[in-house]
C-alpha positions in Angstrom: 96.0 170.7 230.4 97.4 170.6 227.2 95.2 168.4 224.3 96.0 167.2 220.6 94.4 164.9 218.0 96.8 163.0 215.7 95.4 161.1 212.5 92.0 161.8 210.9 88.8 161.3 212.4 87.3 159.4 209.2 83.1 160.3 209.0 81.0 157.8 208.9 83.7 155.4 210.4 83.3 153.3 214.0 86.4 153.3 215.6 87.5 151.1 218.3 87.7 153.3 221.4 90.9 152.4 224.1 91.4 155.1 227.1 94.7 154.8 228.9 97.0 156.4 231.1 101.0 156.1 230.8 103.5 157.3 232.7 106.8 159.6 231.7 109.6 159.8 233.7 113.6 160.1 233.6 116.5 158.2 235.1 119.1 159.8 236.7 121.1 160.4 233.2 118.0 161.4 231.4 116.4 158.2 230.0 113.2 157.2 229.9 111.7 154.0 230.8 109.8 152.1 227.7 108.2 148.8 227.3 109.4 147.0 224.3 107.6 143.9 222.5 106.2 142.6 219.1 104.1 144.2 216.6 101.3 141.8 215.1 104.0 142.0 211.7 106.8 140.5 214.0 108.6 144.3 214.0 109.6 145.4 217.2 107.8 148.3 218.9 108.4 150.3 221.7 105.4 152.0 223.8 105.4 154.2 227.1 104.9 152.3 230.1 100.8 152.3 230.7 97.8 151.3 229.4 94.0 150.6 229.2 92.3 151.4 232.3 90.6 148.3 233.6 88.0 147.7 235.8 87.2 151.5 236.3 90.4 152.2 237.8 92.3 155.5 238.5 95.0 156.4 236.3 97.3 156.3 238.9 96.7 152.7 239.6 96.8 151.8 235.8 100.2 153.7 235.1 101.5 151.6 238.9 100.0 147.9 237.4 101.1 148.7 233.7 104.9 149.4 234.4 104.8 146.6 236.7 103.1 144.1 234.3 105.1 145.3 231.7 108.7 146.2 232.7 108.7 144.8 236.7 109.3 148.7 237.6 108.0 150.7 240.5 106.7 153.8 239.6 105.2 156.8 241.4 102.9 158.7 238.8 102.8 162.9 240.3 100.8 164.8 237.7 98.8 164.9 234.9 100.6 166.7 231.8 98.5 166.3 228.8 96.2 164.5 226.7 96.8 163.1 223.5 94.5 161.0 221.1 95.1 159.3 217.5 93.0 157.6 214.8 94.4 155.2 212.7 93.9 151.8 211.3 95.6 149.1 212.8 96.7 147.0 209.3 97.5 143.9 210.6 93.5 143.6 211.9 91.8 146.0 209.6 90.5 147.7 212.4 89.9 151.8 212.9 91.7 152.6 216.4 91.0 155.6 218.5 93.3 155.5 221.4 93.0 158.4 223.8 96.0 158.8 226.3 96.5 160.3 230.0 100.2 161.4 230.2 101.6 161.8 233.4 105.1 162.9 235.0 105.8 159.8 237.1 108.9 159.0 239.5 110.8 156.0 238.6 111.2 153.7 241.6 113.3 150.2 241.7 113.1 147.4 239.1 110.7 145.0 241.6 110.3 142.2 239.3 110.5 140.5 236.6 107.8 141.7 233.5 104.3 139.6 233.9 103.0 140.3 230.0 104.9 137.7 227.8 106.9 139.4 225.1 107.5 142.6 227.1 110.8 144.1 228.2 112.0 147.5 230.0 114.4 149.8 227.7 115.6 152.8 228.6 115.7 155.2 225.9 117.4 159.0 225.4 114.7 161.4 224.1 116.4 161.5 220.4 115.9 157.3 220.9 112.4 158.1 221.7 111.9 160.3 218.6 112.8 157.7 216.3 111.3 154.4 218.2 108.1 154.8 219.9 105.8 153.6 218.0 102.7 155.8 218.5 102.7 159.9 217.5 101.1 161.1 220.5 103.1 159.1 222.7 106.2 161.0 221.1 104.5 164.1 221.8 103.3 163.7 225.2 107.5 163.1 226.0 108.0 166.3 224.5 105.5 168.1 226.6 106.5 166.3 230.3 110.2 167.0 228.9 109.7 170.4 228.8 107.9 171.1 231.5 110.4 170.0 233.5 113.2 172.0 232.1 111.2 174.6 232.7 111.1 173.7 236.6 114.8 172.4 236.6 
């Protein structure tokens, strides 16, 4: 499995840890499925479907309750591409952030719903979209990887 840090692991710093597992795939004209919402600044931002894992629960079922919570999609998540983590400081709160992320190809199902989160809304964006917009560097990254390993299977 593929692995990279972004940012700088600061010494003598406690960082918030978050684990989480998103999910990657492409519609049928090559977009991929994003949640967009509101940044603590009011900007918008735009994140993978997924999310912390709750409760001790699979990634599997996180990536399935995230993009249902946040976009009302069905997904099927198939494989485990990489892992990719990032420190930073989140500004707005002054606190050090470590999020660690699962990325998996997933299957895009049927939109089943309507989003549950408040403030949360399905995009679809083309992978140059995706470059500029998601909001996170190892997010970006992981899109990259499951984008070229399935070229390489295509």
């Amino acid at each position: 499995m593929l692995e990279k840090t972004f940012g700088i692991k600061k010494p003598d710093t406690i960082y918030k840890e978050r684990t989480g597992a998103y999910g990657i795939g492409f519609s049928a004209d090559g977009k991929i499925p994003v949640a967009m919402t509101h940044l603590y600044n009011g900007e918008i931002g735009y994140f993978l479907l997924g999310g912390g894992i709750e409760n001790n629960e699979s990634h599997i079922d996180c990536i399935i309750r995230e993009a249902l919570e946040e976009a009302g999609l069905s997904v099927m998540p198939q494989e485990l591409v990489c892992k990719g983590d990032y420190y930073h400081l989140i500004e707005q709160t002054k606190t050090d952030f470590h999020g660690v992320g699962y990325f998996y190809y997933m299957e895009i199902g049927d939109i089943v719903s309507e989003p549950t989160e408040p403030d949360h809304y399905l995009v679809w964006l083309t992978f140059e979209q995706i470059k500029e917009k998601l909001f996170l560097p190892h997010q970006i990254w992981a899109v990259e990887q499951v984008r070229n390993i399935c070229r390489l299977r295509a």
